[in-house]
C-alpha positions in Angstrom: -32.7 -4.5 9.9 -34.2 -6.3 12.6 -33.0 -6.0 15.7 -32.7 -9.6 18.0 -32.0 -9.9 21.7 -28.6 -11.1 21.5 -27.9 -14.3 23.8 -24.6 -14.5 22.7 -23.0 -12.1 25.1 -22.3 -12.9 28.6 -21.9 -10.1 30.6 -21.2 -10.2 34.5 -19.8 -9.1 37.6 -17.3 -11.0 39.2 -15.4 -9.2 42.2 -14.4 -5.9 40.8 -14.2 -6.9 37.1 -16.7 -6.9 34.7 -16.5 -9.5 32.7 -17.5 -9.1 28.9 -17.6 -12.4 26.6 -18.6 -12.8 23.2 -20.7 -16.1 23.0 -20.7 -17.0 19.7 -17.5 -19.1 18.7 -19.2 -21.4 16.1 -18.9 -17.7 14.2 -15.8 -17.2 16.0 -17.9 -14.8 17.4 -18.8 -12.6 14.7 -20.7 -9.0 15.6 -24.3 -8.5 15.1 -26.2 -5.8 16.0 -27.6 -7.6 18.9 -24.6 -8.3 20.3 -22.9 -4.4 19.9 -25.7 -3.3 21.4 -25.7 -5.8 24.5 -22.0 -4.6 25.1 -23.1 -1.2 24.8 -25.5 -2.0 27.4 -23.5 -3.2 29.4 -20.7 -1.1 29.6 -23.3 2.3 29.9 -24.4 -0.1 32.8 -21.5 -0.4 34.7 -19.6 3.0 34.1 -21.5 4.4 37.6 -21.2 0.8 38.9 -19.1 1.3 41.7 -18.7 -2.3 42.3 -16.7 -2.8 38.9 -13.1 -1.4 39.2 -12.0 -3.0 35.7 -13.3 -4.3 32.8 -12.4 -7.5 30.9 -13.2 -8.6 27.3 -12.5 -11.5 26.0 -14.2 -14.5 23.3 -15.3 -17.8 24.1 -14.0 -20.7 22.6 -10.5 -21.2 21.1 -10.4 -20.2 18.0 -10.3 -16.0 18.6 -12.0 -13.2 20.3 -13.7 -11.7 17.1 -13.5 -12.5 13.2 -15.5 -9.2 12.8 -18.6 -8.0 11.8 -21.9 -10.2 10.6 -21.7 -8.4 7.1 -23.3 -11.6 5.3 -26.5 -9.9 7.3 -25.7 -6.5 5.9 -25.4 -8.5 2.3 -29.4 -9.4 2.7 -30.5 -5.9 2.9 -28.7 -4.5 0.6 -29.5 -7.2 -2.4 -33.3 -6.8 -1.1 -33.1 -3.3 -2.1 -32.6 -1.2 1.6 -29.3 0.0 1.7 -30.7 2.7 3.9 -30.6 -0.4 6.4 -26.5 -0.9 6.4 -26.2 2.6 8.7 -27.8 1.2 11.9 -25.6 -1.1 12.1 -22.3 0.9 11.8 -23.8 3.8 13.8 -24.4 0.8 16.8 -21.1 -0.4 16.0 -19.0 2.9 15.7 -20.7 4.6 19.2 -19.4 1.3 21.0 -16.2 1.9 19.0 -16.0 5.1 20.8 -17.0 4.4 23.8 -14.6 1.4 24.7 -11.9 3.9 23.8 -13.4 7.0 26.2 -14.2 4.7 28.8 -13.4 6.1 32.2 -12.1 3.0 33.6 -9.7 0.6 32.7 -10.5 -1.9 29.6 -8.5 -5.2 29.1 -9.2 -6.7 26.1 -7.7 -10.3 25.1 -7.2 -10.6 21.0 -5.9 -14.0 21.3 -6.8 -16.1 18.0 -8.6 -14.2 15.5 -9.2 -10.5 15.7 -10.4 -8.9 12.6 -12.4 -5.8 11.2 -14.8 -5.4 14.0 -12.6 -7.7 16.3 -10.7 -4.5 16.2 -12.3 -1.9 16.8 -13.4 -3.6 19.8 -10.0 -4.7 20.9 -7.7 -2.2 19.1 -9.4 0.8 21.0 -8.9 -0.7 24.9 -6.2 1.0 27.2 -4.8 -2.9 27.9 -4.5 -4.4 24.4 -3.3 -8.2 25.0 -1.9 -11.0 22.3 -0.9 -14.0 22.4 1.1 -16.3 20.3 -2.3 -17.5 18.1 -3.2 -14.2 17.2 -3.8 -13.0 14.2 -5.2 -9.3 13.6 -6.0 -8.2 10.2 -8.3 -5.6 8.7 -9.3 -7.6 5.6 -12.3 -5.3 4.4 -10.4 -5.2 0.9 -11.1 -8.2 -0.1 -15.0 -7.9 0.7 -15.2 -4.6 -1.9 -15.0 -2.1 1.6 -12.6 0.0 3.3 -11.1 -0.2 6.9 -13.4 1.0 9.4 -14.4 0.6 13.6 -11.6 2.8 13.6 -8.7 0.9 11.8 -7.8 3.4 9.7 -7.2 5.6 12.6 -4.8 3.1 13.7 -3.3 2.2 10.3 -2.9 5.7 10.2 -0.2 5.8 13.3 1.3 2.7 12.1 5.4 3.3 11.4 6.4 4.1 8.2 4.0 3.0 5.2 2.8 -0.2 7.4 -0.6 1.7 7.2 -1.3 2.1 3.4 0.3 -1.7 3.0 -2.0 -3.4 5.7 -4.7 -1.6 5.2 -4.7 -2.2 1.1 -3.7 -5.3 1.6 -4.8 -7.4 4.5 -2.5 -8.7 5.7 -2.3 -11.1 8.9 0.0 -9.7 11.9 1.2 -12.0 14.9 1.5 -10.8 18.0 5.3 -9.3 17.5 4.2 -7.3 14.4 0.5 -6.3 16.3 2.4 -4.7 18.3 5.2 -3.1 16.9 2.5 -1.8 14.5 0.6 -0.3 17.5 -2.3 -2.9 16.9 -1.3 -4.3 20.8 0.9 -3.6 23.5 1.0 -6.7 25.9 1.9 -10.3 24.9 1.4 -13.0 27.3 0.7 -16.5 26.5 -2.2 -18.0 26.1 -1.8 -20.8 28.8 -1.6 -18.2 31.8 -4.7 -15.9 30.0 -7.2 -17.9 33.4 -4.8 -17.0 35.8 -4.3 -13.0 34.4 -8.3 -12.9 34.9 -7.5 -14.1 38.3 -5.0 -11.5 39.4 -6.6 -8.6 37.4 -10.2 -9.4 40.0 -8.0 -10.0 43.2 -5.5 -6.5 42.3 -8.8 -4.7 41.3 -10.3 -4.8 44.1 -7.2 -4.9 46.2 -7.1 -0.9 44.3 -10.2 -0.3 45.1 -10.5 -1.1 48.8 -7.1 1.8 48.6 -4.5 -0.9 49.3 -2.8 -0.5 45.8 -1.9 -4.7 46.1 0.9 -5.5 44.0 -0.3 -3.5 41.1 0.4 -0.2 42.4 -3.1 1.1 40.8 -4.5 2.2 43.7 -4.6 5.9 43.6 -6.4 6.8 46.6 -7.9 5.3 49.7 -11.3 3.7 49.9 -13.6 2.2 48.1 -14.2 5.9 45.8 -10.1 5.3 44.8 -10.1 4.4 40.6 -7.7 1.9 39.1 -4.9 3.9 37.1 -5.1 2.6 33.6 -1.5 2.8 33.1 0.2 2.0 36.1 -2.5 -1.7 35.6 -1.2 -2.1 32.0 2.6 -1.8 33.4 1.6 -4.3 36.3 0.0 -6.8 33.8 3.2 -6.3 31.2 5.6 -7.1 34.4 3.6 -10.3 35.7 2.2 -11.8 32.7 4.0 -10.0 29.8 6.5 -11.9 27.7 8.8 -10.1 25.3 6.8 -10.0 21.4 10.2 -11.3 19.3 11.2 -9.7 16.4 8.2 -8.4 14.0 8.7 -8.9 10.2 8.1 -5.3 9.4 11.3 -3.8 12.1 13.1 -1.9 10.0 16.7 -2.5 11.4 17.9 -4.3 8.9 17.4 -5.2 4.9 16.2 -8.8 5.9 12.7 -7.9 6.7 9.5 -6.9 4.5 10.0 -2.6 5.4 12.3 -1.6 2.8 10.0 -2.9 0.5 7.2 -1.4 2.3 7.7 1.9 2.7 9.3 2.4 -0.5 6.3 0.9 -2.5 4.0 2.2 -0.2 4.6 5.7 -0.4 3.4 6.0 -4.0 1.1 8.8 -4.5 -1.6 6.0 -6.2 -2.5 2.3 -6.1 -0.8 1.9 -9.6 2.3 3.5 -8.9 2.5 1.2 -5.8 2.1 -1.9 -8.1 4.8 -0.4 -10.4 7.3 -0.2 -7.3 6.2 -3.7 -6.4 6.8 -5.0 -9.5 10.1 -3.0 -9.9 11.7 -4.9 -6.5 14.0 -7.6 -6.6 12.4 -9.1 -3.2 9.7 -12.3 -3.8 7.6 -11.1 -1.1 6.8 -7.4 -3.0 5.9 -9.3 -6.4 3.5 -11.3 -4.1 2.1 -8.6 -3.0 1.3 -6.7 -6.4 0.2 -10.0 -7.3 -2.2 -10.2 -4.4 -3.4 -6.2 -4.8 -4.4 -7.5 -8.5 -6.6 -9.4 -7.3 -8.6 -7.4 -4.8 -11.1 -4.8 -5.2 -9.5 -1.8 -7.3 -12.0 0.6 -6.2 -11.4 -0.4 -2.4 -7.6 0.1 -2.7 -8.2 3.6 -4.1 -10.9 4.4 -1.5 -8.7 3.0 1.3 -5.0 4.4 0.3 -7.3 7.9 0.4 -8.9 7.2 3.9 -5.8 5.9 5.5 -3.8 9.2 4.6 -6.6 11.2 5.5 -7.0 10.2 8.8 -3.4 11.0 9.6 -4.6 14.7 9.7 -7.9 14.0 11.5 -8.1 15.0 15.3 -8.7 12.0 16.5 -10.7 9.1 16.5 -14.4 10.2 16.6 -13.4 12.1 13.5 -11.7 8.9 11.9 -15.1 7.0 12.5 -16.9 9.9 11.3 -14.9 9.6 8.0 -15.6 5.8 8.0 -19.0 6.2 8.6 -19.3 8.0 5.2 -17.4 5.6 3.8 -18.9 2.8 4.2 -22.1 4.2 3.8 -21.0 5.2 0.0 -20.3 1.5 -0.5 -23.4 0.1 0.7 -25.4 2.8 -1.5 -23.4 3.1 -4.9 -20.3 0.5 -5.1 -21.7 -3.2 -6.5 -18.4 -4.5 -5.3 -19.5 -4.2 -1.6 -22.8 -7.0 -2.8 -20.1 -9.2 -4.8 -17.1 -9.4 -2.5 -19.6 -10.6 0.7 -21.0 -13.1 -2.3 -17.8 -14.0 -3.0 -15.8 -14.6 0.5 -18.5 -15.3 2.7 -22.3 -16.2 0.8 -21.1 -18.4 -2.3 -17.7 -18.6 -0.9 -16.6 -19.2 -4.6 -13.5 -16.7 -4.4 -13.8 -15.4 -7.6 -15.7 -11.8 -7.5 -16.0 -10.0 -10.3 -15.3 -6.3 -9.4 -16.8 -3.2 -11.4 -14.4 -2.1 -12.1 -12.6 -5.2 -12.8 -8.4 -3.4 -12.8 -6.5 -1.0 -11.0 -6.2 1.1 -14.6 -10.0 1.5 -14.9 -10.9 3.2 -11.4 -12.3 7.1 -12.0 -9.6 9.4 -11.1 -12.0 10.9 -8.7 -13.7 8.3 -7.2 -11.6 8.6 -4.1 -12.6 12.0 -3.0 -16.0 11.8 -4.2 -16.4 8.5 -1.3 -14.6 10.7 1.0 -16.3 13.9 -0.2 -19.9 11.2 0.6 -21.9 13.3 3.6 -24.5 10.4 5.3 -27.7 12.1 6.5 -27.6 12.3 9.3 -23.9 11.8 9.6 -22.6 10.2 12.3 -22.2 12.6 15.3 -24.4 15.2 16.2 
């Protein structure tokens, strides 16, 4: 793939923060490799930076911080015939993965709007994990012809009860209350006081950094050597700014919400046994959803209920991405549904892809372990 200078991340220094926006919001500021490897940059730049105490990611414009990858550009190589062209990308994207989540100071990232697929793995992976009342999170890769990746199925993964297998198979949209109570987020504040949080977070950075502490109680030492706690910031930010998320859809107090539904259909050892539970509930909301898994890629949702239940027994989250990283490479090199779904959603934008193969009942028994069983050369790591 080619490889542009990306102009459409802005990255600076202002006071102790360094401040990370996406700059593409026509796109909703969609990830290309340009720009994964500009944040890359910039964090390896300002990990030894001792002028940068915390570090802020956020999206321009008002629509969301990241609708994901630029897969329409992974779509080009592939029809042209170089699939061997799709790993670059993910490698890029997976090491920044990685890194925002090893990163040895604190990372606030602001999912407000629109945070999907690769809006996650940039925001799902940050210490400070904030939403708003417009956000919507979702990893949608199902209905593309891939599999969750940039780490989501690590996530899914830890999600309560079967809230994994149903939002990664399915897509669906979480709001703030249900990002966080599926462990997508862990701070809501609203988006009209989002300016005035940047504020603060510069003036109680560096208020922790000159060994003050300020009214976050980060400091942990004196001077200008002393690091910014991660968690006693987060708990700061939650007290000031944080409002409480409301009640999430998928709480599983009571019969009224969506779990029982869930984790009963959900638990299923295959996609077609989850339909059949679907289809066997009196609720409206689970014969949407068998409805709705009809009509997305069938071998996706067998390649993605395996992925999600494997990474519950991985180590941690270089070995998820690891896992994805086979994945997805497997689509890009055998799996036409990858090449129709993009055609579908995002190139024709018709709606109406024709999977191979086209039903739930016709998938290979094995094709699950034979994506995960898929070994990239060279794999990811190492």
């Amino acid at each position: 793939m080619s490889d542009p200078v990306s102009h459409q991340v802005v990255a600076r220094v202002e006071g102790a923060i360094g401040h990370l926006t996406l700059d593409r919001p026509r796109a909703i500021n969609a990830l290309d490799i340009g720009m994964i490897r500009d944040l890359a940059a910039a964090l390896d730049g300002w990990r030894h930076d001792d002028r940068v105490r915390v570090v802020l990611l956020d999206g321009a414009g008002d629509r969301g911080l990241c609708a994901g990858g630029d897969v329409r550009a992974l779509w080009e190589r592939i029809v042209a015939g170089h699939p061997e062209d799709v790993a670059p990308f993910f490698r890029a994207e997976y090491a920044l993965n990685a890194r925002i989540a090893e990163y040895p100071k604190p990372i606030v990232a602001i999912a407000d709007g629109v945070t999907m697929g690769g809006g996650i793995g940039l925001a799902g992976h940050a210490g400070t994990r904030v939403v708003t009342e417009r956000s919507k999170l979702a990893m949608p890769e199902t209905r593309i012809g891939l599999t969750p990746d940039v780490g989501g199925s690590w996530l899914l993964a830890r999600a309560p009860g079967r809230l994994g297998e149903y939002l990664g198979l399915t897509g669906a949209v979480m709001d703030a209350a249900d990002a966080v109570f599926a462990g997508f987020a862990n701070v809501v504040v609203p988006s009209g006081r989002l300016a005035e949080l940047a504020t603060w977070l510069g003036d109680t950075s560096a208020e922790a950094g000159d060994g003050s502490g300020g009214n976050a109680g980060a400091g942990t030492g004196a001077g200008r050597d002393a690091a910014v706690d991660a968690a006693s910031l987060r708990a700061a930010l939650a007290d000031r700014f944080g409002v409480a998320p409301g009640p999430s859809r998928f709480d599983d107090d009571g019969a009224a919400g969506d779990r029982p539904w869930i984790d009963d259909a959900f638990a299923a050892g295959t996609v077609a046994e989850i339909v059949a539970r679907l289809r066997a509930r009196p609720e409206p909301a689970a014969s949407a959803t068998a409805d709705l898994l009809g009509e997305l890629s069938p071998t996706s949702l067998a390649v993605t209920l395996a992925a999600v239940r494997s990474a519950r027994a991985l180590p941690g989250l270089r070995a998820a991405l690891a896992q994805e990283f086979g994945l997805v490479t497997w689509f890009a090199h055998t799996q036409p549904d990858l090449v129709e779904g993009i055609r579908a959603q995002l190139v024709d934008k018709d709606r109406t892809p024709a999977w191979r193969p086209a039903s739930i009942a016709e998938v290979p028994a094995g094709v699950a372990d034979e994506a995960l069983a898929f070994a990239p050369d060279p794999p990811l790591w190492g």
